[in-house]
PLY file of the C-alpha trace (Angstrom):
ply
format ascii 1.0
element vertex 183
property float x
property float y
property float z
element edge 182
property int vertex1
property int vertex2
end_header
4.52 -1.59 -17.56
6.86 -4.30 -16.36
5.67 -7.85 -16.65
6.52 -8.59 -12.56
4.19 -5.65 -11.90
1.43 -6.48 -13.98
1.49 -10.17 -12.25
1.47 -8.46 -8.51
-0.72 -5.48 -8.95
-3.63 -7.39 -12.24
-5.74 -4.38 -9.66
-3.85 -1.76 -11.73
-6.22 -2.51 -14.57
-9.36 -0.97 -11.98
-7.52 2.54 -12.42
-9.31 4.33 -15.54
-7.06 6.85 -16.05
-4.37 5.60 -18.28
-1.97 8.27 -16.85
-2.84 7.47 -13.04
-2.23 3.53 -14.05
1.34 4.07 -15.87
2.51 6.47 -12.72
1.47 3.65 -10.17
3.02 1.03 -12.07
6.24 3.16 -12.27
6.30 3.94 -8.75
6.34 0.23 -8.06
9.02 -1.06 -10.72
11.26 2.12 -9.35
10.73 0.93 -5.84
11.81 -2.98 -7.08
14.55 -1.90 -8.53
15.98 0.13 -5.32
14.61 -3.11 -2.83
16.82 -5.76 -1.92
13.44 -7.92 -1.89
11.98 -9.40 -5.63
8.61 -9.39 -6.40
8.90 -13.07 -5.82
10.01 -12.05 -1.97
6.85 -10.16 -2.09
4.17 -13.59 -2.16
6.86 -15.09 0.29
7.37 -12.87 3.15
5.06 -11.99 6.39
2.61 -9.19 5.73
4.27 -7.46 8.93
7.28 -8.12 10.61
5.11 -7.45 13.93
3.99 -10.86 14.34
6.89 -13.36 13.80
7.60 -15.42 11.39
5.07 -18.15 11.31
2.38 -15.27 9.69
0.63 -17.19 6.39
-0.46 -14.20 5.39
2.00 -12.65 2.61
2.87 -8.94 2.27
0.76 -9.42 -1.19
-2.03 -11.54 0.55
-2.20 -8.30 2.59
-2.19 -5.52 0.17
-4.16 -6.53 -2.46
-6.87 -7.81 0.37
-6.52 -3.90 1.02
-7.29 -3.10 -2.48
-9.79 -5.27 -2.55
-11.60 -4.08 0.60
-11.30 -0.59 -0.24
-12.75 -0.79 -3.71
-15.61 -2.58 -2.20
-15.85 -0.12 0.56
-15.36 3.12 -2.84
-18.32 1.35 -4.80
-21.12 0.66 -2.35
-20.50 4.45 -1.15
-21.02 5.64 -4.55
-23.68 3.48 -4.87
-25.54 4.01 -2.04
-24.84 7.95 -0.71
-26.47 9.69 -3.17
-23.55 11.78 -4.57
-23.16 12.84 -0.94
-20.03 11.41 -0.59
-18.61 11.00 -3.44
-15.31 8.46 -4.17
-12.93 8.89 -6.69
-12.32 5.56 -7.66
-8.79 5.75 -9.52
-7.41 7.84 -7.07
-8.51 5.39 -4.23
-6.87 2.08 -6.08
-4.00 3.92 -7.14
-3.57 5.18 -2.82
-4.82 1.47 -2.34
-2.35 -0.02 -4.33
0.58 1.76 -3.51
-0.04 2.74 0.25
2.94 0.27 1.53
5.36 0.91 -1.37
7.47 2.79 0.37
8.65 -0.60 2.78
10.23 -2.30 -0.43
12.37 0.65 0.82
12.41 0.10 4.86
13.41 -3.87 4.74
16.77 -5.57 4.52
17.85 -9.21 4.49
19.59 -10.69 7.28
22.12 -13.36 6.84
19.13 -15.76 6.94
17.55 -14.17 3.97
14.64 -13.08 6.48
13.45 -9.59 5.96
13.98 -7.48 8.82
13.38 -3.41 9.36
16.56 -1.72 7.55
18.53 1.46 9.10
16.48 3.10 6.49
13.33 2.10 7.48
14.35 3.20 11.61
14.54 6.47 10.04
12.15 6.80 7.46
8.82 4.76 7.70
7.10 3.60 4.55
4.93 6.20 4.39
7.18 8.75 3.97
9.59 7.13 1.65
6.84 5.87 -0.72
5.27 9.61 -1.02
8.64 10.05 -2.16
8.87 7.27 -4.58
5.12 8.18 -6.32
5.87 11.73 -6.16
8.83 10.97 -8.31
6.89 9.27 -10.89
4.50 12.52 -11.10
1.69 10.86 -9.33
-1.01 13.21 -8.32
-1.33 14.95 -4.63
-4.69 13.41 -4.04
-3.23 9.87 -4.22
0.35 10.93 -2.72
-1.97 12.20 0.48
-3.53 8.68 0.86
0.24 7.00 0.86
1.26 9.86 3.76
-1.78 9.51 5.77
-2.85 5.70 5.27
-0.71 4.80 8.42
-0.47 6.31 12.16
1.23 9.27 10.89
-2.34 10.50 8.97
-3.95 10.83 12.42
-2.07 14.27 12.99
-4.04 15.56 9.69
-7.76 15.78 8.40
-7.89 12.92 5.52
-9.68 13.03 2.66
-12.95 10.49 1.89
-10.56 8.39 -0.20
-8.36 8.30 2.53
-10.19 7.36 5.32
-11.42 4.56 3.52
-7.92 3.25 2.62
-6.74 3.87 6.25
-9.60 1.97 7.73
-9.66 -1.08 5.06
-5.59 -1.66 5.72
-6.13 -1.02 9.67
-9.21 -3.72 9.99
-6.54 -5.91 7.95
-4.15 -5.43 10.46
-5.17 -4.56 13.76
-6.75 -8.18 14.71
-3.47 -9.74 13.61
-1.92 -7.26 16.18
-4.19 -7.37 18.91
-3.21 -11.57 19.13
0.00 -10.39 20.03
-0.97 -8.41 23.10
-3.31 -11.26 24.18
0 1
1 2
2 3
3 4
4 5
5 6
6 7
7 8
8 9
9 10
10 11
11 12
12 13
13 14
14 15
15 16
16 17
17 18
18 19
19 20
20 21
21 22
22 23
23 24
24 25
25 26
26 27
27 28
28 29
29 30
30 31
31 32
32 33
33 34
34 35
35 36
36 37
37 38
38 39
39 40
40 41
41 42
42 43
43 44
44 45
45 46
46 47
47 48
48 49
49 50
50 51
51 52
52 53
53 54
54 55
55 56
56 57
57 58
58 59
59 60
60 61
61 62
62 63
63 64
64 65
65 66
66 67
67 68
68 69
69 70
70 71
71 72
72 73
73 74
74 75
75 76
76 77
77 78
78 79
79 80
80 81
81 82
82 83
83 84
84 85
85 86
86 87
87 88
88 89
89 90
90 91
91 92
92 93
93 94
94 95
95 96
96 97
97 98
98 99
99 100
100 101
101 102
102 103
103 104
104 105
105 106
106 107
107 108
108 109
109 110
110 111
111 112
112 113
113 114
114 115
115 116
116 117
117 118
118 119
119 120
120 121
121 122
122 123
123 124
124 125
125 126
126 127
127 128
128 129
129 130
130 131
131 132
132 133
133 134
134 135
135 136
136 137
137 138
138 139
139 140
140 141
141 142
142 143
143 144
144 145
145 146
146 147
147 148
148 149
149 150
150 151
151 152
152 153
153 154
154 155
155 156
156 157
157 158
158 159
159 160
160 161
161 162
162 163
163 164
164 165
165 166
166 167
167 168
168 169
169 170
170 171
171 172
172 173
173 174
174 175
175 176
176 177
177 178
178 179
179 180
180 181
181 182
């Protein structure tokens, strides 16, 4: 794995499966290497380009809040339901970690060096272009369904437990941020 993703993603090392933890990895050095932005661009820029650009919180501050949240959210189910419900945790941090990989792809620089929504990105929204990217690097279905479905476009299809709980930890992330907009 490449140093610059090993200092983003230090979550990776929460995915068990040595195989699930390279593909991840891979997905994100493959989508660096195709992004205009750097992985320092990544602890610099606005989680969303929704809400201007005096937003503190980082694209990373975001995502790995997202990890964070979902893990949390993974364990006490495991914990607490019995078997009932059961999480699988590798496949959840892998989704977790690589549910917005896809808008390394969507965002351009303008001539201020602010990132801005590319012509790619109009046409292609992240969660499209990062099933793309993961399924490139051979990772699994399961976590390929989280990355289609963590966004708007996954109400259209029946998510899986896993998924949901991605979904909800990135929405609850995002949404309040949102709803100061409209207020």
């Amino acid at each position: 794995m490449k140093k610059e993703v090993l200092e983003l993603w230090p979550e990776l090392d929460w995915i068990n499966g040595e195989s699930l933890r390279e593909k991840t990895a891979k997905t994100w050095e493959i989508a660096l290497e195709r992004s205009v932005l750097t992985a320092a661009d990544l602890n610099k820029i606005p989680f969303t380009l929704l809400c201007g650009p005096n937003l503190k919180v980082t694209f990373m501050d975001h995502k790995r809040s997202v990890v964070h949240i979902a893990c949390d959210a993974g364990n006490k189910m495991n914990d607490m339901y019995h078997g009932e419900l059961p999480v699988n945790m590798d496949v959840l941090i892998s989704g977790a970690i690589l549910a917005d990989v896809g808008k390394l792809l969507e965002y351009v620089l303008d001539a201020n060096g602010k990132a801005v929504q590319g012509t790619y990105g109009k046409y292609l929204r992240h969660p499209f272009s990062g099933v793309s990217l993961a399924e490139e690097c051979g990772v699994p279905v399961e976590v390929c369904h989280i990355i289609a479905t963590h966004a708007g476009e996954g109400n259209l299809v029946k998510r899986t437990t896993e998924a949901y709980v991605v979904h909800h930890a990135d929405f609850m992330t995002f949404e309040p941020f949102r709803e100061r907009l409209i207020v």
